[in-house]
MARBAMAR-543157 format. One record per residue: residue in three letters; x, y, z of N, C-alpha, C in turn. Coordinates in steps of 0.1 Angstrom, whole numbers, plus 5000, padded with zeros to 4 digits. Layout:
BEGIN
    aa   n.east   n.north   n.up   ca.east   ca.north   ca.up   c.east   c.north   c.up
   ALA        X         Y      Z         X          Y       Z        X         Y      Z
...
END
This chain:
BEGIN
    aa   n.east   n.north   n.up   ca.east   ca.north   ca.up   c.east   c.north   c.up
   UNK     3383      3454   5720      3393       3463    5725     3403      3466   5714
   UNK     3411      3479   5714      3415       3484    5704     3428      3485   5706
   UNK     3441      3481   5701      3454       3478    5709     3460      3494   5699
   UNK     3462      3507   5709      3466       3517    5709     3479      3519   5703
   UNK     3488      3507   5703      3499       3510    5699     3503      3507   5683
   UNK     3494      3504   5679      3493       3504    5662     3489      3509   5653
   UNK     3497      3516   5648      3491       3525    5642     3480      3523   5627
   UNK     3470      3534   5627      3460       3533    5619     3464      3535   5603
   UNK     3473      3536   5601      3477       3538    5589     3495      3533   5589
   UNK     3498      3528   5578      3515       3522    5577     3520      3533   5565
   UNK     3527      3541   5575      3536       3553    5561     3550      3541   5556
   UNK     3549      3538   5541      3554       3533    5535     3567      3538   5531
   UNK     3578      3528   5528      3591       3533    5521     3591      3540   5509
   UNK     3582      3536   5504      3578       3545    5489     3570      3557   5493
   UNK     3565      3558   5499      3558       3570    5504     3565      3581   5506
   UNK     3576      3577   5515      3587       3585    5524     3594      3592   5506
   UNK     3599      3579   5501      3610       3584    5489     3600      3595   5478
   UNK     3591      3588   5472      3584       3602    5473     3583      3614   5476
   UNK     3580      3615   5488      3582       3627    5494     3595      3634   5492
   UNK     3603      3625   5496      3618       3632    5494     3621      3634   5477
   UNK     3619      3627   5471      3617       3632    5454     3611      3649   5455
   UNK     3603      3649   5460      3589       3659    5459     3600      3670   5465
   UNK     3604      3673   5474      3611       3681    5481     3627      3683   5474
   UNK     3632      3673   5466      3643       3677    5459     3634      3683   5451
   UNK     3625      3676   5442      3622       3693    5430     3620      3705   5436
   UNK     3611      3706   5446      3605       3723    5450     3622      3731   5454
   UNK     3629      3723   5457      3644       3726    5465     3650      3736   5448
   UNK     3648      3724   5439      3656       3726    5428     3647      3738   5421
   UNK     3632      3740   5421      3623       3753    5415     3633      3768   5423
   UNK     3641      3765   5433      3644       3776    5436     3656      3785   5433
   UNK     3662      3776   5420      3678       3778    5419     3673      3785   5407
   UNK     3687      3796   5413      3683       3808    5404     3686      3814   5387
   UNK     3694      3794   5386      3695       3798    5370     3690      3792   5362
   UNK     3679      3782   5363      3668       3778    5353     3663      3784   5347
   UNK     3665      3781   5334      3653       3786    5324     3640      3785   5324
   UNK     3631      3796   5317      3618       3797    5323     3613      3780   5320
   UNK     3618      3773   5306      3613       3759    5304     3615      3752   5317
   UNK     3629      3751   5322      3628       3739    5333     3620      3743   5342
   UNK     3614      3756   5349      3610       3761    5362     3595      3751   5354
   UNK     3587      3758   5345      3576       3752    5343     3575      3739   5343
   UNK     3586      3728   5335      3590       3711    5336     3583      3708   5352
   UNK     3593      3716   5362      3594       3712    5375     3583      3715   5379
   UNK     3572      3728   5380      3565       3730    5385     3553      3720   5378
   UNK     3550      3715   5364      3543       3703    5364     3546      3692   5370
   UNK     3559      3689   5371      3563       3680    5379     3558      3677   5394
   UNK     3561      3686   5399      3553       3689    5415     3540      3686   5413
   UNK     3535      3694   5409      3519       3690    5405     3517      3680   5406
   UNK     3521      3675   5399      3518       3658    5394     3525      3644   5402
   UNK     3532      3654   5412      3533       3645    5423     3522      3645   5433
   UNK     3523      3660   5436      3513       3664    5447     3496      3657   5448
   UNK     3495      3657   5432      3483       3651    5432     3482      3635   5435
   UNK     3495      3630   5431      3495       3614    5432     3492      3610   5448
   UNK     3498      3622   5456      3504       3622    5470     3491      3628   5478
   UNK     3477      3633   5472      3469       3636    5478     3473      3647   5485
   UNK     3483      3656   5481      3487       3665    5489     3477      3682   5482
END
């Protein structure tokens, strides 16, 4: 018997902060006075979370 109330996977504190890392950059790719360098920094950046994140 399979006790329903536990879940199959544990979303982690690190996971969560992550995420919220992840979402301050994409926040910050949107401000409209970066230079083309930082937009590309950030956009590797994302990347290379996204990948870590299986996203």
């Amino acid at each position: 018997m399979t006790d329903s109330t536990v879940p199959s996977y544990v979303y982690t504190c690190t996971e969560y902060r992550q995420e919220m890392i992840l979402l301050a950059l994409r926040r910050k790719l949107l401000l409209p006075d970066l230079s083309e360098e930082e937009r590309r920094q950030l956009a590797e950046e994302i990347t290379r979370m996204e990948r870590e994140l299986g996203m």
